[in-house]
C-alpha positions as CSV (number, residue, x, y, z in Angstrom):
1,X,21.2,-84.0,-24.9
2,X,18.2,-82.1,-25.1
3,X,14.7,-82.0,-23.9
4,X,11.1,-82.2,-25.5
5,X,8.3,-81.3,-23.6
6,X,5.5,-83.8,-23.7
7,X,2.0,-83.0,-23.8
8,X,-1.6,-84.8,-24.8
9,X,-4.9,-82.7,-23.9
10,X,-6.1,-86.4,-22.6
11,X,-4.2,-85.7,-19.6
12,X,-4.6,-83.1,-17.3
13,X,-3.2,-79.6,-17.8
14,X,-0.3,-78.7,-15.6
15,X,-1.5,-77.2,-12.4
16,X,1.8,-75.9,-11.8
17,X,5.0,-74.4,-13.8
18,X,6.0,-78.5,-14.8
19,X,5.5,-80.4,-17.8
20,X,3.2,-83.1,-18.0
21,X,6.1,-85.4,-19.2
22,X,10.1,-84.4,-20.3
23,X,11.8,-86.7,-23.0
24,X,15.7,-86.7,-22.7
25,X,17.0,-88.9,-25.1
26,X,15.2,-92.5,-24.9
27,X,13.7,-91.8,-21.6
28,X,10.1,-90.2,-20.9
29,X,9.4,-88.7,-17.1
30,X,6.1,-88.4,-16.5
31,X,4.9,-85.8,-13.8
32,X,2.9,-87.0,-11.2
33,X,-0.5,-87.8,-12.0
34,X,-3.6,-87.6,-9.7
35,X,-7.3,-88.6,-10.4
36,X,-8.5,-85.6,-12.2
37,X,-10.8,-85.7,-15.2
38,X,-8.5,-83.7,-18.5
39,X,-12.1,-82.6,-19.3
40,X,-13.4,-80.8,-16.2
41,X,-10.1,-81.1,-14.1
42,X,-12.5,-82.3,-11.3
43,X,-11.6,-85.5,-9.0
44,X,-13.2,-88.3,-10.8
45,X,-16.5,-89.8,-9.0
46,X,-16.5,-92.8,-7.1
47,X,-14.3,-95.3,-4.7
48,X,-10.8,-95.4,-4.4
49,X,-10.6,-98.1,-7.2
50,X,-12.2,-95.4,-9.5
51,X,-9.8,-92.9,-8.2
52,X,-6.4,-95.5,-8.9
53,X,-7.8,-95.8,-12.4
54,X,-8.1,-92.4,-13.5
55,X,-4.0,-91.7,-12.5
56,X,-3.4,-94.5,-14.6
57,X,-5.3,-93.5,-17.1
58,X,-3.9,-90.1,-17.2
59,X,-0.4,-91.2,-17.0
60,X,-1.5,-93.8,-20.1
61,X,-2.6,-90.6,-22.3
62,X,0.7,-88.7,-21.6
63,X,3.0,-92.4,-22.6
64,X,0.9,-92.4,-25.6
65,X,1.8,-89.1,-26.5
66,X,5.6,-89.3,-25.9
67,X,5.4,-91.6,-28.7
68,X,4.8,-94.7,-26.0
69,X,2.7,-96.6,-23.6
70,X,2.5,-97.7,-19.9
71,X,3.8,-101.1,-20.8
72,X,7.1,-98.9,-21.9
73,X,7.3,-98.0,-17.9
74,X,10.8,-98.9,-16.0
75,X,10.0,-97.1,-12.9
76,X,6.8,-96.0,-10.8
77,X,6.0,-94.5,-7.8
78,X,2.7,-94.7,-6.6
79,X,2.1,-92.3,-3.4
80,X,-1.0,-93.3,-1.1
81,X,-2.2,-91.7,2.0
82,X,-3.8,-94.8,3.4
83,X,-1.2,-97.7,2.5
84,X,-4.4,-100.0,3.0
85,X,-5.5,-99.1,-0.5
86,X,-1.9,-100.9,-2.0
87,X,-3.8,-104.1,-2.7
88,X,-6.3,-102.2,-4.7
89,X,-3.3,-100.6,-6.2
90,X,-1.9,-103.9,-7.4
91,X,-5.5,-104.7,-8.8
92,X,-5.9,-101.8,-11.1
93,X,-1.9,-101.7,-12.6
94,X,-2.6,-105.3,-14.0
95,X,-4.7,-103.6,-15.8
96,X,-2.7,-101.1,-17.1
97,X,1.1,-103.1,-17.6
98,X,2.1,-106.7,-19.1
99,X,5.2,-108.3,-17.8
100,X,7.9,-107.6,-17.0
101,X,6.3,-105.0,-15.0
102,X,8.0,-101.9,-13.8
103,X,9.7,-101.4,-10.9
104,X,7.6,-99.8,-8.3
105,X,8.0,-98.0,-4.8
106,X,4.6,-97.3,-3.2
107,X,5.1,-94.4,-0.4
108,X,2.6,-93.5,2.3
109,X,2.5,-90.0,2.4
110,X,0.1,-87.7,4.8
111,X,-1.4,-85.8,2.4
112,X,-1.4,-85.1,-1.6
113,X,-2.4,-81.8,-3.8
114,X,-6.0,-81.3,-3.6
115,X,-6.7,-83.5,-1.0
116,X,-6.6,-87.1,-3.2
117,X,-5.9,-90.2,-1.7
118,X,-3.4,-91.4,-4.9
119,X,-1.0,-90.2,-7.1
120,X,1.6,-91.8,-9.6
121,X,4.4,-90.9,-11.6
122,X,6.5,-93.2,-14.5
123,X,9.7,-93.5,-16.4
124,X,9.5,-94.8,-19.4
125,X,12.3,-95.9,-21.7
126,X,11.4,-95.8,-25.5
Protein backbone atom coordinates (compact mmCIF):
# COMPACT_ATOMS: atom_id res chain seq x y z
CA UNK A 1 0.00 0.00 0.00
CA UNK A 2 1.34 3.18 -0.41
CA UNK A 3 1.19 6.70 0.80
CA UNK A 4 0.11 10.27 -0.60
CA UNK A 5 0.94 13.09 1.26
CA UNK A 6 -1.90 15.50 1.75
CA UNK A 7 -1.64 19.09 1.54
CA UNK A 8 -4.08 22.42 1.13
CA UNK A 9 -2.40 25.99 1.70
CA UNK A 10 -5.92 26.63 3.73
CA UNK A 11 -4.25 24.77 6.45
CA UNK A 12 -1.40 25.59 8.17
CA UNK A 13 2.14 24.68 6.96
CA UNK A 14 3.83 21.99 8.77
CA UNK A 15 5.81 23.39 11.73
CA UNK A 16 7.74 20.32 11.90
CA UNK A 17 9.16 17.33 9.55
CA UNK A 18 5.17 15.81 9.36
CA UNK A 19 2.67 16.01 6.79
CA UNK A 20 -0.34 17.87 7.28
CA UNK A 21 -2.44 14.67 6.45
CA UNK A 22 -1.05 10.89 4.99
CA UNK A 23 -3.62 8.82 2.79
CA UNK A 24 -3.01 5.03 2.94
CA UNK A 25 -5.42 3.41 0.99
CA UNK A 26 -9.09 4.61 1.93
CA UNK A 27 -7.99 6.22 5.13
CA UNK A 28 -6.77 10.01 5.63
CA UNK A 29 -4.70 10.94 9.02
CA UNK A 30 -4.76 14.25 9.68
CA UNK A 31 -1.81 15.74 11.81
CA UNK A 32 -2.71 17.52 14.73
CA UNK A 33 -4.16 20.77 14.19
CA UNK A 34 -3.94 23.93 16.53
CA UNK A 35 -5.63 27.42 16.16
CA UNK A 36 -3.25 29.02 13.85
CA UNK A 37 -4.37 31.27 11.00
CA UNK A 38 -2.73 29.32 7.33
CA UNK A 39 -2.35 33.12 6.44
CA UNK A 40 -0.22 34.60 9.16
CA UNK A 41 0.40 31.32 11.13
CA UNK A 42 -0.46 33.47 14.17
CA UNK A 43 -2.94 32.07 17.03
CA UNK A 44 -6.30 33.29 15.93
CA UNK A 45 -7.81 36.32 18.13
CA UNK A 46 -10.34 35.87 20.60
CA UNK A 47 -11.95 33.33 23.35
CA UNK A 48 -11.44 29.82 23.54
CA UNK A 49 -14.59 29.21 21.39
CA UNK A 50 -12.76 31.23 18.65
CA UNK A 51 -9.67 29.19 19.29
CA UNK A 52 -11.86 25.48 18.98
CA UNK A 53 -13.15 26.85 15.67
CA UNK A 54 -10.03 27.60 13.98
CA UNK A 55 -8.62 23.62 14.67
CA UNK A 56 -11.68 22.62 13.18
CA UNK A 57 -11.50 24.74 10.55
CA UNK A 58 -8.00 23.83 9.69
CA UNK A 59 -8.52 20.16 9.97
CA UNK A 60 -11.84 20.87 7.52
CA UNK A 61 -9.36 22.53 4.76
CA UNK A 62 -6.92 19.47 5.01
CA UNK A 63 -10.38 16.72 4.66
CA UNK A 64 -11.25 18.78 1.76
CA UNK A 65 -8.10 18.38 0.22
CA UNK A 66 -7.63 14.56 0.74
CA UNK A 67 -10.48 14.51 -1.53
CA UNK A 68 -12.98 14.62 1.72
CA UNK A 69 -14.66 16.41 4.59
CA UNK A 70 -14.99 16.41 8.39
CA UNK A 71 -18.27 14.56 8.17
CA UNK A 72 -15.90 11.70 6.51
CA UNK A 73 -14.14 11.58 10.26
CA UNK A 74 -14.11 8.00 12.20
CA UNK A 75 -11.82 8.99 14.86
CA UNK A 76 -10.79 12.31 16.84
CA UNK A 77 -8.83 13.30 19.47
CA UNK A 78 -9.28 16.52 20.82
CA UNK A 79 -6.37 17.49 23.42
CA UNK A 80 -7.36 20.40 26.06
CA UNK A 81 -5.28 21.89 28.75
CA UNK A 82 -8.30 22.96 30.84
CA UNK A 83 -10.85 19.91 30.46
CA UNK A 84 -13.47 22.73 31.54
CA UNK A 85 -13.50 23.98 27.97
CA UNK A 86 -15.01 20.15 26.74
CA UNK A 87 -18.49 21.55 26.71
CA UNK A 88 -17.48 24.31 24.47
CA UNK A 89 -15.81 21.66 22.61
CA UNK A 90 -19.00 19.73 22.04
CA UNK A 91 -20.57 23.15 20.92
CA UNK A 92 -18.38 24.00 18.12
CA UNK A 93 -18.00 20.05 16.54
CA UNK A 94 -21.88 20.29 15.92
CA UNK A 95 -20.92 22.63 13.88
CA UNK A 96 -18.45 20.99 12.04
CA UNK A 97 -19.90 16.94 11.77
CA UNK A 98 -23.54 15.42 10.99
CA UNK A 99 -24.41 12.13 12.48
CA UNK A 100 -23.16 9.59 13.06
CA UNK A 101 -20.47 11.53 14.53
CA UNK A 102 -17.01 10.24 15.01
CA UNK A 103 -15.64 8.64 17.67
CA UNK A 104 -13.80 10.96 20.01
CA UNK A 105 -11.35 10.84 22.99
CA UNK A 106 -10.79 14.31 24.59
CA UNK A 107 -7.39 14.25 26.66
CA UNK A 108 -6.33 16.78 29.21
CA UNK A 109 -2.87 17.41 28.67
CA UNK A 110 -0.55 20.11 30.55
CA UNK A 111 0.59 21.89 27.88
CA UNK A 112 0.49 22.09 23.86
CA UNK A 113 3.03 23.55 21.04
CA UNK A 114 3.03 27.22 21.23
CA UNK A 115 1.31 27.49 24.34
CA UNK A 116 -2.57 26.94 22.83
CA UNK A 117 -5.19 25.69 24.96
CA UNK A 118 -6.60 23.14 21.93
CA UNK A 119 -5.52 20.88 19.54
CA UNK A 120 -7.27 18.08 17.29
CA UNK A 121 -6.40 15.44 15.02
CA UNK A 122 -8.95 13.07 12.60
CA UNK A 123 -9.18 9.90 10.69
CA UNK A 124 -11.04 9.95 8.01
CA UNK A 125 -12.16 6.97 5.91
CA UNK A 126 -13.01 7.93 2.25
Amino acid sequence: MSKQTIHSDDAPAAIGPYSQAIKAGNLVFLSGQIPLLPTTMEIVDGNFEARARQVFTNLQAVAEAAGGSLNDAVKITVFLTDLENFATVNTVMEDFFEQPYPARAAVGVASLPKGVDVEADAVLAI
